[in-house]
C-alpha positions in Angstrom: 16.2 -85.0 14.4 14.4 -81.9 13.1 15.0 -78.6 13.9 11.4 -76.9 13.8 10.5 -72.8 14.3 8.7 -72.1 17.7 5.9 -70.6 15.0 4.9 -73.8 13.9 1.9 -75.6 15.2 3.3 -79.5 15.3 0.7 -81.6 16.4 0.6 -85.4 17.2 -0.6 -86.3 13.3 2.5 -84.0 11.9 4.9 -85.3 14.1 3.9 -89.1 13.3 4.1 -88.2 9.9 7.6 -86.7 10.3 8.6 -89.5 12.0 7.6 -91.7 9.2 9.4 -89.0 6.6 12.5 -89.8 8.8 12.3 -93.3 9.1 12.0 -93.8 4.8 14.8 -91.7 4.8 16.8 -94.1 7.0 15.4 -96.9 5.7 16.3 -95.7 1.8 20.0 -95.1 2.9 20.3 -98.5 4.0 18.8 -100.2 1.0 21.8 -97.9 -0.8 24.5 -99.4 1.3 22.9 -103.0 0.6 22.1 -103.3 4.3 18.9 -105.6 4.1 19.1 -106.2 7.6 18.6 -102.7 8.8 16.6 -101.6 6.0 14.2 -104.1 6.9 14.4 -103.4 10.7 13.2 -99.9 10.2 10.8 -100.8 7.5 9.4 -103.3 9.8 8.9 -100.8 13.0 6.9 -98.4 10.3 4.4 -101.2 9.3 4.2 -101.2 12.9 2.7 -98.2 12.8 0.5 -98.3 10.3 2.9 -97.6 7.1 1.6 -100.0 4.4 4.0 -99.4 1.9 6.8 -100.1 4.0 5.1 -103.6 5.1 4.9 -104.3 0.9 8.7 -103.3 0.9 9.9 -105.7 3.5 7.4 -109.1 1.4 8.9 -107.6 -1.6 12.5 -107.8 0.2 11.5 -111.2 1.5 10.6 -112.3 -1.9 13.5 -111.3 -4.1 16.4 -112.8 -1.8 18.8 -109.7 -3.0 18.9 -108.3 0.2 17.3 -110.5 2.9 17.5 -114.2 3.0 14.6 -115.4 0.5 11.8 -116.4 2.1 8.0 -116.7 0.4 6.6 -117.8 3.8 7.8 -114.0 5.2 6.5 -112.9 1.8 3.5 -113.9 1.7 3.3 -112.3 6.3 4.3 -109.0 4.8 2.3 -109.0 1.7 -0.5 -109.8 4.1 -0.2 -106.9 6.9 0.4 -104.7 3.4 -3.3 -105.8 2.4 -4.8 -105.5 5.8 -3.2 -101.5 6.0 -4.7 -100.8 3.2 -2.6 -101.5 0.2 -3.4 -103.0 -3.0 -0.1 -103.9 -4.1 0.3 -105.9 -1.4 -3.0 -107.9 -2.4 -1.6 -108.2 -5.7 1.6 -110.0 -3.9 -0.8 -112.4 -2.3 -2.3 -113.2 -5.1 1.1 -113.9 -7.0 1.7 -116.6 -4.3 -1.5 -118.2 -4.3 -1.6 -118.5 -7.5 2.0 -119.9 -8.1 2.2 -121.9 -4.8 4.9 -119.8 -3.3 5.1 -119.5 -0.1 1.6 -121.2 0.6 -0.6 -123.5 -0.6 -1.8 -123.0 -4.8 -5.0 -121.8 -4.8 -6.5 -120.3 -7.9 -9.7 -119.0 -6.8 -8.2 -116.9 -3.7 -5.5 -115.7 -5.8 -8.2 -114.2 -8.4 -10.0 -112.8 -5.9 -7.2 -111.3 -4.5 -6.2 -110.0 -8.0 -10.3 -108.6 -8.7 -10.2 -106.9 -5.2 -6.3 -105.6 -5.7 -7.8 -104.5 -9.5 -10.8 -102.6 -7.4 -8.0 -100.1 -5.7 -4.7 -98.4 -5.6 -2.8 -96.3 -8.1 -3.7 -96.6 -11.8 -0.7 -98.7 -12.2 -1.2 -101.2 -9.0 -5.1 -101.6 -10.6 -3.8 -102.2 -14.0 -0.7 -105.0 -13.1 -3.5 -106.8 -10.6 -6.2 -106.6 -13.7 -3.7 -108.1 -15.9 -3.2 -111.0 -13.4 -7.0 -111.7 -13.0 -7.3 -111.5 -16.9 -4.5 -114.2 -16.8 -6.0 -116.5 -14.6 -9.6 -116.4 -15.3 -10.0 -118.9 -17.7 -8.2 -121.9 -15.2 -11.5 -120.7 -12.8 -15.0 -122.7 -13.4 -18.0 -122.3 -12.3 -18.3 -123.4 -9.0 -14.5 -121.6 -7.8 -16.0 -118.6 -9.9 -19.5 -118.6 -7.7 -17.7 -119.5 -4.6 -15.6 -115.7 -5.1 -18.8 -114.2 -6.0 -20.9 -115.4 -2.7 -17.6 -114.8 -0.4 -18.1 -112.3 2.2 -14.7 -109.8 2.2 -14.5 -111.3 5.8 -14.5 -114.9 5.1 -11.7 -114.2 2.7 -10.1 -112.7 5.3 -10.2 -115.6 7.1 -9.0 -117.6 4.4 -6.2 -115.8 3.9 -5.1 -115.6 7.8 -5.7 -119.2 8.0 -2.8 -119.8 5.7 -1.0 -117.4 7.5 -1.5 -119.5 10.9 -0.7 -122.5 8.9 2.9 -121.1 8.3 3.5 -120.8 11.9 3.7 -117.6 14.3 1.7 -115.3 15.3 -0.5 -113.0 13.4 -2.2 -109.6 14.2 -5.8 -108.8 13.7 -6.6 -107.4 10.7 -8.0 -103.4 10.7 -10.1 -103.7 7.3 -13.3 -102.9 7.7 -14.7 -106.3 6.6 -18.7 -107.0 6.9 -20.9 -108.8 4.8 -20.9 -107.5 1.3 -19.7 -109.9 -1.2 -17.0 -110.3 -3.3 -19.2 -110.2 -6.5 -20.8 -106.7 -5.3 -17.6 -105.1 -4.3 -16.0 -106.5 -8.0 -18.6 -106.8 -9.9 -16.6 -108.4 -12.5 -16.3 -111.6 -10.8 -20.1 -112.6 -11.3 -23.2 -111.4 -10.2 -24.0 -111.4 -6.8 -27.7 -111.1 -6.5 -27.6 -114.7 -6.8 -26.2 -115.3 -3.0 -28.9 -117.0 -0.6 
């Protein structure tokens, strides 16, 4: 634990994040000892509370087969709960499945909009990999997948995206995105041009 001087103000916020200092730490010396198992234990109990890195960790873990059993069905869970707290990179993993078929079912038009929305957010280097990847893919999209993306509500693809999470079996938490009603198109303007919509 930590030792900390009665002169210092530790409040429920500070102590959380300490925790979550703590529990990296942990979860860092296991990945050195090539303990997947534990590593992904702890990793898993800080998604729990709200740590979207380590939630990207455990898909990418998932994914890679070095140090957990490889599983893209897992993958594509974690990537998922990454996205939903928040973090880019773990649209971008998403999108990598969609778009190969890993894991789920190939779908070229959620994976770009996964890569336009991933491109939209995170670190410069997070926006520039999931830019590259919708660069990539754009010209396998037509017309209709294209307008479909613009039109789509960030909810509905949401929904799109948990309904291939419920079609892999288990349960699945609720995502805390704020989602609404704007539009693909309007949040990325890149996709299209969303004043089209009815």
């Amino acid at each position: 634990g930590f030792i900390v001087g009665s002169h210092m103000k530790i409040g429920p916020d500070h102590g959380a994040r300490l925790g979550l200092v703590a529990s990296a730490q942990a979860a860092t010396a296991a990945l050195e000892r090539q303990d997947g198992e534990r590593a992904a234990s702890i990793f898993s109990a800080m998604a729990q509370k709200g740590d979207a890195r380590a939630a990207h960790t455990i898909g990418v873990m998932n994914l890679d087969g070095k140090l957990l059993p490889r599983s893209p069905r897992l993958a594509y869970r974690w990537f998922y709960v990454a996205w939903t707290l928040g973090d880019s990179e773990g649209l971008n993993g998403l999108g990598v499945l969609l778009r190969d078929g890993v894991g789920t079912d190939k779908d070229i038009t959620l994976a770009y909009g996964a890569f336009a929305l991933a491109s939209a957010a995170g670190t410069a280097a997070a926006r520039e990999r999931a830019a590259t990847n919708a660069d990539r893919l754009a010209p396998e999209l037509g017309d209709p997948e294209r307008r479909k993306l613009v039109c789509m509500t960030l909810e509905r693809f949401n929904e799109e995206l948990e309904q291939r999470l419920a079609a892999s079996g288990g349960p699945i938490g609720k995502s805390r995105m704020q989602q609404g009603e704007r539009r693909l198109g309007t949040i990325v303007p890149a996709i299209g041009d969303a004043a089209s919509c009815a």
